[in-house]
C-alpha positions as protocol buffer text, in pm:
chain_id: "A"
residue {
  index: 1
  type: UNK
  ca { x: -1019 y: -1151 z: 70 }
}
residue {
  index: 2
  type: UNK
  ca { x: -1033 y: -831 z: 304 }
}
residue {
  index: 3
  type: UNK
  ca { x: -1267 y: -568 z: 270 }
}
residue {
  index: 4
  type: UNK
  ca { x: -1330 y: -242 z: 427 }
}
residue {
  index: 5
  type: UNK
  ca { x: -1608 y: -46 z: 418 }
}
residue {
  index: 6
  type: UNK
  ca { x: -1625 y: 331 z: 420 }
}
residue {
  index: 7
  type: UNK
  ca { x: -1957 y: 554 z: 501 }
}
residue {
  index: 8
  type: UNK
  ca { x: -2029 y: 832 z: 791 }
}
residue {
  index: 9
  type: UNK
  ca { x: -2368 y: 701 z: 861 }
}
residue {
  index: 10
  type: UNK
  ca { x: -2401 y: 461 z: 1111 }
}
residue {
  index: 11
  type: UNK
  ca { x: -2704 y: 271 z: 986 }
}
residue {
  index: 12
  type: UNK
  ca { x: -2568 y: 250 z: 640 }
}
residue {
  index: 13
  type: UNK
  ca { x: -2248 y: 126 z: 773 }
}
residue {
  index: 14
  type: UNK
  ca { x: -2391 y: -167 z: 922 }
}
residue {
  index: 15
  type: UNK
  ca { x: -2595 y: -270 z: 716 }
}
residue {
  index: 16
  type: UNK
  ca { x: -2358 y: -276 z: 458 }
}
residue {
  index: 17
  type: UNK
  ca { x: -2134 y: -490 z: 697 }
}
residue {
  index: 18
  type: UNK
  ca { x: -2424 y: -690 z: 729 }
}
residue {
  index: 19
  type: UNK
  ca { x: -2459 y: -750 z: 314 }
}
residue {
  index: 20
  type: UNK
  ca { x: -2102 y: -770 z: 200 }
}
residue {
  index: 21
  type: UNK
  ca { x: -2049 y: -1051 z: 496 }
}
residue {
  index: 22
  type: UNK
  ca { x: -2380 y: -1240 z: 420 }
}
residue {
  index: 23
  type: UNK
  ca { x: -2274 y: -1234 z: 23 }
}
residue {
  index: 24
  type: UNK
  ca { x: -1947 y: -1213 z: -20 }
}
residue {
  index: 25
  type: UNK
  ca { x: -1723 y: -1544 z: -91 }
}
residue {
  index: 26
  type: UNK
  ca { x: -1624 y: -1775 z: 156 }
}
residue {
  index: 27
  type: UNK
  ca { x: -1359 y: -1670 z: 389 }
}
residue {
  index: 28
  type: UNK
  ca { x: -1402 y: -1233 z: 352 }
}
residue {
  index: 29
  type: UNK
  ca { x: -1300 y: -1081 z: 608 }
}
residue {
  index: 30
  type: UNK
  ca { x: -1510 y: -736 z: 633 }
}
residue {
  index: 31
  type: UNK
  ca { x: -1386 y: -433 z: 842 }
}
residue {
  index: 32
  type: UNK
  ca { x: -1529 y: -82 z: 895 }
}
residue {
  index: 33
  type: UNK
  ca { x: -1435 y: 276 z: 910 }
}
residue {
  index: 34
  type: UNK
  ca { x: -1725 y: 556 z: 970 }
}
residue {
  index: 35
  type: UNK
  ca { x: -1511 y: 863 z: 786 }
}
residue {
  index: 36
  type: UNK
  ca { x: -1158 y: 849 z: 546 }
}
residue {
  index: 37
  type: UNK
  ca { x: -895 y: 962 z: 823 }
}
residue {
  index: 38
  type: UNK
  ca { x: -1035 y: 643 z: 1025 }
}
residue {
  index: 39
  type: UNK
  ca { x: -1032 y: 448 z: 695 }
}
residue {
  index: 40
  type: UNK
  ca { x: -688 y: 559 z: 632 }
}
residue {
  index: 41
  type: UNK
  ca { x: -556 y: 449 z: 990 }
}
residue {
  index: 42
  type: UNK
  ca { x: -739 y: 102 z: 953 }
}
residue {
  index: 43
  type: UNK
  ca { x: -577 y: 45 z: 589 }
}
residue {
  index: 44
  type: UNK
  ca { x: -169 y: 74 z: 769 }
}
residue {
  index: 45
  type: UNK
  ca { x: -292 y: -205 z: 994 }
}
residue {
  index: 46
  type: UNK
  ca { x: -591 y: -411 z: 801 }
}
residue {
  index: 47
  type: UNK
  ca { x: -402 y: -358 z: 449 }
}
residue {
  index: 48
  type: UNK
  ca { x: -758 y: -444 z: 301 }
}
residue {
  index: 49
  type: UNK
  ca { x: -786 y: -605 z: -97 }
}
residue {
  index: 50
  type: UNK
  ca { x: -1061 y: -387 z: -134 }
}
residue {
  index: 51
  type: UNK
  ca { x: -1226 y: -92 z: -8 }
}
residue {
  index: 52
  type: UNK
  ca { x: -1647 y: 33 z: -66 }
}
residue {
  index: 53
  type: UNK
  ca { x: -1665 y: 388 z: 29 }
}
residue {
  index: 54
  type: UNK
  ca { x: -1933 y: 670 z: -6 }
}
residue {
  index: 55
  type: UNK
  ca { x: -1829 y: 996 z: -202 }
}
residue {
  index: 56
  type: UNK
  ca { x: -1994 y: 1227 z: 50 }
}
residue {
  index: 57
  type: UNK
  ca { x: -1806 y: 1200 z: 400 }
}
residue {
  index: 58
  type: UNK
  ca { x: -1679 y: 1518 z: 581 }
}
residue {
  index: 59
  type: UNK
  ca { x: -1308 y: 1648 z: 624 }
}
residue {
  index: 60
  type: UNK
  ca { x: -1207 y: 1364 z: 364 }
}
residue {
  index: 61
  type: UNK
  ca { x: -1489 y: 1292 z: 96 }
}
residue {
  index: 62
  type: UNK
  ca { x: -1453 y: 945 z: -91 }
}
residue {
  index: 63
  type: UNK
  ca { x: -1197 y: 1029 z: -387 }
}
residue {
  index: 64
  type: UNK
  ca { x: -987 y: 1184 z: -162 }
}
residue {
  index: 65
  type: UNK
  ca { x: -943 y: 872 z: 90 }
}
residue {
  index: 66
  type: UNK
  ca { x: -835 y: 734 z: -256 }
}
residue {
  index: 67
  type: UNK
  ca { x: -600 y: 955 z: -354 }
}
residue {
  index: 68
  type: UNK
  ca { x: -408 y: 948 z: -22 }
}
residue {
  index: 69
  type: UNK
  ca { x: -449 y: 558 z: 13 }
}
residue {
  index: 70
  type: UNK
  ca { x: -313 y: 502 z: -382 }
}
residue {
  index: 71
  type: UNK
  ca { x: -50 y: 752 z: -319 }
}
residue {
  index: 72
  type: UNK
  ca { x: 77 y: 560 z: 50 }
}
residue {
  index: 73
  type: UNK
  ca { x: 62 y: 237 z: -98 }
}
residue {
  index: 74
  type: UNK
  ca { x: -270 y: 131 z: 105 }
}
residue {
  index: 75
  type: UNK
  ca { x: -533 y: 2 z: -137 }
}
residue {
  index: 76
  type: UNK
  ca { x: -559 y: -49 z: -504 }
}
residue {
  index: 77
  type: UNK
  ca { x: -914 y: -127 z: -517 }
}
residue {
  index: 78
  type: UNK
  ca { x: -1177 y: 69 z: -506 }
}
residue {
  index: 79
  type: UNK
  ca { x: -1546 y: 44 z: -571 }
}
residue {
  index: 80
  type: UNK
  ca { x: -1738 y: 387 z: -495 }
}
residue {
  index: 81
  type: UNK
  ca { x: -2116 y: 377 z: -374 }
}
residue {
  index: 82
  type: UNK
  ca { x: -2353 y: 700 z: -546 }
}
residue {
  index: 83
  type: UNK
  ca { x: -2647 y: 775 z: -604 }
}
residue {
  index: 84
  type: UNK
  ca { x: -2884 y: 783 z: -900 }
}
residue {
  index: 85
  type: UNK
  ca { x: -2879 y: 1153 z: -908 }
}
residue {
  index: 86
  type: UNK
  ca { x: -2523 y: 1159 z: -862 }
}
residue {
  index: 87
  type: UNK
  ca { x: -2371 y: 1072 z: -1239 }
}
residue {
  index: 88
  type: UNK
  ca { x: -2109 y: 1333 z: -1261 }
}
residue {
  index: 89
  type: UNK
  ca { x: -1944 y: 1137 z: -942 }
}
residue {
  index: 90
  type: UNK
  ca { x: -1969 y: 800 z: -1162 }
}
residue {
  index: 91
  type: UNK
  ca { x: -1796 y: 953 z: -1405 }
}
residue {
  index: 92
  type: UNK
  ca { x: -1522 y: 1102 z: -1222 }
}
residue {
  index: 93
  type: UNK
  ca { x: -1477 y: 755 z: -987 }
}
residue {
  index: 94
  type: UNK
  ca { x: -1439 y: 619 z: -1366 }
}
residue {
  index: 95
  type: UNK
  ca { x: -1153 y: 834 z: -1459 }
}
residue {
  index: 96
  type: UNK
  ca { x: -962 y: 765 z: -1099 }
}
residue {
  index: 97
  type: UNK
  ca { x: -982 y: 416 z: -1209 }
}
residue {
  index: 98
  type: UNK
  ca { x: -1216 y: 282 z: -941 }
}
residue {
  index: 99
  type: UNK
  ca { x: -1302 y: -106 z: -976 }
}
residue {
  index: 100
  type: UNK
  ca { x: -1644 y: -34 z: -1055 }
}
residue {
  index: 101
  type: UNK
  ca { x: -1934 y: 147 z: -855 }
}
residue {
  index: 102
  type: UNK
  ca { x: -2241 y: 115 z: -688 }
}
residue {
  index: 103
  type: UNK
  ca { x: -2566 y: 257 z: -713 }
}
residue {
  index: 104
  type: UNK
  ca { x: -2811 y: 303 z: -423 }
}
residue {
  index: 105
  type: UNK
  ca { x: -2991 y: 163 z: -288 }
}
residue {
  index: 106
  type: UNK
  ca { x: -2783 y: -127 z: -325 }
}
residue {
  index: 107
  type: UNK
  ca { x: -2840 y: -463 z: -484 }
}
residue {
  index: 108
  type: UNK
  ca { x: -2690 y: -781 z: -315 }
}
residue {
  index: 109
  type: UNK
  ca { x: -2642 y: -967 z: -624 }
}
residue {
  index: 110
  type: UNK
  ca { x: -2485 y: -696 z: -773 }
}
residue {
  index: 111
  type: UNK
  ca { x: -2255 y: -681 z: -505 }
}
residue {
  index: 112
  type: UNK
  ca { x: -2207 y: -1057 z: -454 }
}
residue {
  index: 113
  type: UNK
  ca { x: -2100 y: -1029 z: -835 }
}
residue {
  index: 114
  type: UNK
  ca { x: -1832 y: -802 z: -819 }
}
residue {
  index: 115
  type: UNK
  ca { x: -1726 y: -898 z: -475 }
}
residue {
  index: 116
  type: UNK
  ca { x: -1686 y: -1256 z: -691 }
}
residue {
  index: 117
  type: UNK
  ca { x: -1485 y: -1090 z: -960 }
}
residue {
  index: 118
  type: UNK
  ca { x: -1262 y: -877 z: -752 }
}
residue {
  index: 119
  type: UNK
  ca { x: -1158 y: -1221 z: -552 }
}
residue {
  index: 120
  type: UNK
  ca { x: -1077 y: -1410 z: -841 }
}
residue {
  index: 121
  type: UNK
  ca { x: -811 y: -1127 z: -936 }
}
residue {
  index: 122
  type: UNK
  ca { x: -620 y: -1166 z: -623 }
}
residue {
  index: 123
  type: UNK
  ca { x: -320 y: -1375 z: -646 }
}
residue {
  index: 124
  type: UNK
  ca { x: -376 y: -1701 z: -461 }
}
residue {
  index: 125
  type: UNK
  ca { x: -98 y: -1821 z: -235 }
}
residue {
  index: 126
  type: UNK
  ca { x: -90 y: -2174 z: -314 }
}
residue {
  index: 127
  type: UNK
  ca { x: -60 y: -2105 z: -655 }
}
residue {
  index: 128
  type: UNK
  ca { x: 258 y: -2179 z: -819 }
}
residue {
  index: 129
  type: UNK
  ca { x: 262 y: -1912 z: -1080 }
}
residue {
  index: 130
  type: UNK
  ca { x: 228 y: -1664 z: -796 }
}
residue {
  index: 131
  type: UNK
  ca { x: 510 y: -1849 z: -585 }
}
residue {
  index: 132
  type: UNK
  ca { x: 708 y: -1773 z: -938 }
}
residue {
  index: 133
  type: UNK
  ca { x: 579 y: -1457 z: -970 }
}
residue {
  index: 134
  type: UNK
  ca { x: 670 y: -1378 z: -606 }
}
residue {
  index: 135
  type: UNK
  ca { x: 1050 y: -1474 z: -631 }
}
residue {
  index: 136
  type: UNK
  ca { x: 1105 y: -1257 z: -945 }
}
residue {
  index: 137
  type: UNK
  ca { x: 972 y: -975 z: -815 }
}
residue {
  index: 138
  type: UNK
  ca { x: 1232 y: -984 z: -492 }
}
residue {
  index: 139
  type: UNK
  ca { x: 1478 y: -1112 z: -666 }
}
residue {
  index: 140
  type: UNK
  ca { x: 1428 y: -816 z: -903 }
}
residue {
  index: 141
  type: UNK
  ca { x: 1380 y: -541 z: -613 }
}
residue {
  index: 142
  type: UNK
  ca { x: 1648 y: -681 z: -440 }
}
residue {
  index: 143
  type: UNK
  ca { x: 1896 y: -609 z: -701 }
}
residue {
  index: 144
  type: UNK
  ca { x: 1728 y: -327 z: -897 }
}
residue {
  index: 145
  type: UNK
  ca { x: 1642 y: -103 z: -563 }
}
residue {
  index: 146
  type: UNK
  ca { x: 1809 y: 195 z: -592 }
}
residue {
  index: 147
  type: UNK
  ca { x: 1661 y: 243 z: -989 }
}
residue {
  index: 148
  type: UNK
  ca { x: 1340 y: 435 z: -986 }
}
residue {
  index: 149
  type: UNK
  ca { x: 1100 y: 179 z: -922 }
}
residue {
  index: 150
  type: UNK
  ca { x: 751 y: 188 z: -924 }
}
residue {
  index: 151
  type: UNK
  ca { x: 446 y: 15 z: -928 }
}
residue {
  index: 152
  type: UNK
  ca { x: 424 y: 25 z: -1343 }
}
residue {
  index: 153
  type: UNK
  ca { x: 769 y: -4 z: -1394 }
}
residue {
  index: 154
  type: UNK
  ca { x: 739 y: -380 z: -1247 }
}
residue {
  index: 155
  type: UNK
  ca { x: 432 y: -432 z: -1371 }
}
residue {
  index: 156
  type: UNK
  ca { x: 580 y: -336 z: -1707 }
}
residue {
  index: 157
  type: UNK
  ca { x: 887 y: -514 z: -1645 }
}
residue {
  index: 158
  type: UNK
  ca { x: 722 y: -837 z: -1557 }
}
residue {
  index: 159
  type: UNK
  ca { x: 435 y: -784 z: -1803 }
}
residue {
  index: 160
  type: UNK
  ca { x: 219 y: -814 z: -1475 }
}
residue {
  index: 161
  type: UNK
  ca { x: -89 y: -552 z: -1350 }
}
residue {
  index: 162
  type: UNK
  ca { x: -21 y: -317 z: -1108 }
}
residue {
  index: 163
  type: UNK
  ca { x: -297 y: -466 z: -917 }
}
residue {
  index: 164
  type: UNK
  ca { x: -194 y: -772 z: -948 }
}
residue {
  index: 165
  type: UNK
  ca { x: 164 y: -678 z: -806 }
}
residue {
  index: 166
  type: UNK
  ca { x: 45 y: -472 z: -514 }
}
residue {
  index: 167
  type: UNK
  ca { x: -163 y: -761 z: -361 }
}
residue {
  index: 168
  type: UNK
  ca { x: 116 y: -974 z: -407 }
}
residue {
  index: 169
  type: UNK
  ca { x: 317 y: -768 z: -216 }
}
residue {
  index: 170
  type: UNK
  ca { x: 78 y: -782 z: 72 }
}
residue {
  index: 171
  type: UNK
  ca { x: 41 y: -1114 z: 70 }
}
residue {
  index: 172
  type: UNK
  ca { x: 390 y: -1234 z: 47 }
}
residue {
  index: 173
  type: UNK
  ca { x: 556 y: -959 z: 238 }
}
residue {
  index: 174
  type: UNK
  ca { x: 292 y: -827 z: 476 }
}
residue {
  index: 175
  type: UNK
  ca { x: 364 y: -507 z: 377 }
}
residue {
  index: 176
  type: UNK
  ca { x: 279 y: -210 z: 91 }
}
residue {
  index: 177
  type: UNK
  ca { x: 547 y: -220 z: -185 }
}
residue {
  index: 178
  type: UNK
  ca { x: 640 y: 156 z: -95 }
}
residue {
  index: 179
  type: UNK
  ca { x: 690 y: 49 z: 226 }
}
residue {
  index: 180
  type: UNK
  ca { x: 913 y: -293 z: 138 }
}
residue {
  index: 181
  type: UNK
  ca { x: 1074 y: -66 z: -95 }
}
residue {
  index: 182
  type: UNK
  ca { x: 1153 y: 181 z: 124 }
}
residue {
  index: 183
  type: UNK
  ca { x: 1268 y: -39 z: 436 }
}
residue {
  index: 184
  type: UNK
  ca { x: 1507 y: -279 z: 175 }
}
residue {
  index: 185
  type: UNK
  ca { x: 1703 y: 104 z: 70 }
}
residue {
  index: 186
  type: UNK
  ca { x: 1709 y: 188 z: 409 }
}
residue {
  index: 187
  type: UNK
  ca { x: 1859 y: -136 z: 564 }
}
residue {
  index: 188
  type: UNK
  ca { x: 2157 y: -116 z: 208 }
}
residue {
  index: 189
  type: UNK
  ca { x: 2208 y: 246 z: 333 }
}
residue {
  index: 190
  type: UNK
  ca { x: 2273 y: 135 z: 726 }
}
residue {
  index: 191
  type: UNK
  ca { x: 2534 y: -99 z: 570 }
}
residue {
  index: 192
  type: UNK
  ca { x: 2675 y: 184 z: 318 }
}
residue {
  index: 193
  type: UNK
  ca { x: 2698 y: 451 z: 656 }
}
residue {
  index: 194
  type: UNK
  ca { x: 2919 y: 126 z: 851 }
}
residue {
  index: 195
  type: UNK
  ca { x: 3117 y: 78 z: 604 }
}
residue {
  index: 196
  type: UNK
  ca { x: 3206 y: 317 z: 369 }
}
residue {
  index: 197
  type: UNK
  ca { x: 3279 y: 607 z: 633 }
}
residue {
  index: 198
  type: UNK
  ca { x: 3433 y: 822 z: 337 }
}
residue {
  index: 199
  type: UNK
  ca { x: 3107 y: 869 z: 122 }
}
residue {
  index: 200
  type: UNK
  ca { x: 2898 y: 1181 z: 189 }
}
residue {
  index: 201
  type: UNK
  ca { x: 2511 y: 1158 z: 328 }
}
residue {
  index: 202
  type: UNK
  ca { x: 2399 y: 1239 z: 5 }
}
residue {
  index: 203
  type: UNK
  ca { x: 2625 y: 1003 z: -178 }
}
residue {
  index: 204
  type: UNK
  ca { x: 2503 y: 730 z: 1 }
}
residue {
  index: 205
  type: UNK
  ca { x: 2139 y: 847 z: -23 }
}
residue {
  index: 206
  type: UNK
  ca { x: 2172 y: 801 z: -401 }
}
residue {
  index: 207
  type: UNK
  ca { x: 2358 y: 485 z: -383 }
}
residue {
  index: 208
  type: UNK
  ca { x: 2042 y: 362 z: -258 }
}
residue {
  index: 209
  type: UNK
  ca { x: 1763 y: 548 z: -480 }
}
residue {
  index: 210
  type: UNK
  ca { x: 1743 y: 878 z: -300 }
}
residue {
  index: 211
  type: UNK
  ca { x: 1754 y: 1232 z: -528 }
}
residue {
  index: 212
  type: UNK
  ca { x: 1834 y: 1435 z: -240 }
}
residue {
  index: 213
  type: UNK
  ca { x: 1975 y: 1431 z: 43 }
}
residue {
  index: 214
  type: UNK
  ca { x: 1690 y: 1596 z: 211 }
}
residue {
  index: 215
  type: UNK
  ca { x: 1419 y: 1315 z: 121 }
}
residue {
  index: 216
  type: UNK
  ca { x: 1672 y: 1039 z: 177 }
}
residue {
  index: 217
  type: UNK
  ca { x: 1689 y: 1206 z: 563 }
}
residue {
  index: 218
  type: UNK
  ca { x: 1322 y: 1229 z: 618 }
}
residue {
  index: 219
  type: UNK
  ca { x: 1275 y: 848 z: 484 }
}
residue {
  index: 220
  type: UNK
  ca { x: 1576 y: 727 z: 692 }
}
residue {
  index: 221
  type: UNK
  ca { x: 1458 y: 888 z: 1030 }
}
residue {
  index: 222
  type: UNK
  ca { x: 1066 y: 737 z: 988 }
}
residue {
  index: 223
  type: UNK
  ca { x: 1197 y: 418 z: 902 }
}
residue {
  index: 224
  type: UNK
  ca { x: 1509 y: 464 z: 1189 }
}
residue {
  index: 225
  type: UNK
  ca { x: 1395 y: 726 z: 1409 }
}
residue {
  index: 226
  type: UNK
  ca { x: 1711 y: 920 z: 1414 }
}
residue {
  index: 227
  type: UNK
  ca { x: 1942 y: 1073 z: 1125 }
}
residue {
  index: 228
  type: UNK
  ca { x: 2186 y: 872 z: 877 }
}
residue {
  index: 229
  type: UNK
  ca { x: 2461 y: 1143 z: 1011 }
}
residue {
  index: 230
  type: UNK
  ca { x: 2359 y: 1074 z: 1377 }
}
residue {
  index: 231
  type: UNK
  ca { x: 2341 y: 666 z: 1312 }
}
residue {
  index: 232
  type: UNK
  ca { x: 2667 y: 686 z: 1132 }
}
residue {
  index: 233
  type: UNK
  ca { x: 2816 y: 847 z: 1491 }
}
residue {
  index: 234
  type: UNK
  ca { x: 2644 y: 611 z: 1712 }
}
residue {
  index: 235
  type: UNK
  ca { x: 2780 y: 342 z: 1469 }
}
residue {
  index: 236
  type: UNK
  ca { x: 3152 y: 497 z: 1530 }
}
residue {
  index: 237
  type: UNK
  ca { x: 3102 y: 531 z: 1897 }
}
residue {
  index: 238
  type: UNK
  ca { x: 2963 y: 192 z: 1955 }
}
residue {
  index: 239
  type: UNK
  ca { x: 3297 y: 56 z: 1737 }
}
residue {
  index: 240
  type: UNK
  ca { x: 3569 y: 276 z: 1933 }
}
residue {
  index: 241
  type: UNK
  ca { x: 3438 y: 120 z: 2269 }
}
residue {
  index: 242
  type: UNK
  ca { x: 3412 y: -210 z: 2117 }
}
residue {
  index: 243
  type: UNK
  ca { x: 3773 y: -228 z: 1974 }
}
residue {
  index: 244
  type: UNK
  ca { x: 4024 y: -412 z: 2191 }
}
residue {
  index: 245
  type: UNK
  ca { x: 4286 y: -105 z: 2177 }
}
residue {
  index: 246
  type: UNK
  ca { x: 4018 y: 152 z: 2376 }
}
């Protein structure tokens, strides 16, 4: 299991680096981050299982880290650490659908409990229901990616938790689902701009799951780092040198 841990005060932070590794199972591997925008870096790289952050944290305060790491893909799970005066903030961490919260000063039973409960949710690799569940869900991405997928449409679809699919992602792929998602459209749409030189930017752009043309260009140049009109000319240019009659 991976955790990362999320507070602006130094002596806080480490000693809850110090707790969470002394408690949590076997085999946790425990990273930190002192504010969000240094959490959210560390998440693109660490892709942690779970993250503990504080609510109070300047520039990015705790449910906005969330938010933005829900929204890219980063994390699923969260568990948000308040105070006793600070109910209103349990309440709202409730309604974003945090894992569970806790209250300071903290306990480290309570947190070797639900450090406990969060690893046994995780898929284990050398399980053969998840190797099932694993080939289904490419298989079905594979064939199904230019529908509007999501998150809860496969969890739906596979009568699986959202959770449940995200970490699997991680684990089997190395990689977010947005991101797998979004790399698998993009490679089908390289093939599309070689060989079907008569469809338009945008046709090919919703070929492959793309609305617009506009978003289809902005995905295609992160993932790419140059346009699909300006790959499709390379593409040509690269072919008229190539062919023996040039």
């Amino acid at each position: 299991m991976k955790v990362l841990i999320v507070d602006d005060e130094p002596l806080i932070l480490n000693g809850l680096v110090k707790i969470v590794g002394a408690v949590a199972p076997a085999g946790t591997d425990v990273r930190e981050a002192s504010n969000a925008i240094e959490a959210l870096e560390t998440m693109k790289r660490y892709m942690p299982d779970v993250t503990m952050t504080d609510i109070h944290m300047p520039e990015k305060n705790g449910f906005e880290l969330i938010e933005e790491a829900r929204l890219e893909g980063l994390c699923d799970r969260f568990i948000v650490l308040t105070g006793y005066d600070e109910f209103a903030y349990v309440r709202q961490a409730l309604r974003v659908g945090v894992v569970d919260y806790l209250l300071k000063p903290l306990d480290k039973e309570e947190i070797a409990a639900l450090l406990g409960r969060v690893n046994e949710e995780l898929p284990a690799a050398c399980d053969s229901e998840y190797c099932l569940h694993a080939e289904r869900l490419l298989a079905y991405m594979q064939t199904n990616y230019m529908e509007d997928l999501s998150l809860d449409h496969l969890a739906d679809r596979m009568k699986l938790h959202p959770n449940y699919i995200s970490s699997l992602f991680k684990k089997e792929t190395g990689d977010t689902f947005v991101n797998y998602l979004n790399a698998l459209r993009i490679r089908e749409a390289q093939k599309l701009l070689r060989a079907q030189p008569h469809l338009t930017v945008s046709a090919i752009g919703e070929r492959v799951g793309y609305d617009t043309k506009h978003y289809f260009t902005k995905v295609f140049k992160k993932y790419t780092g140059t346009t699909p009109g300006t790959y499709r000319e390379n593409q040509e240019e690269i072919e008229r040198h190539e062919s023996p009659n040039t």
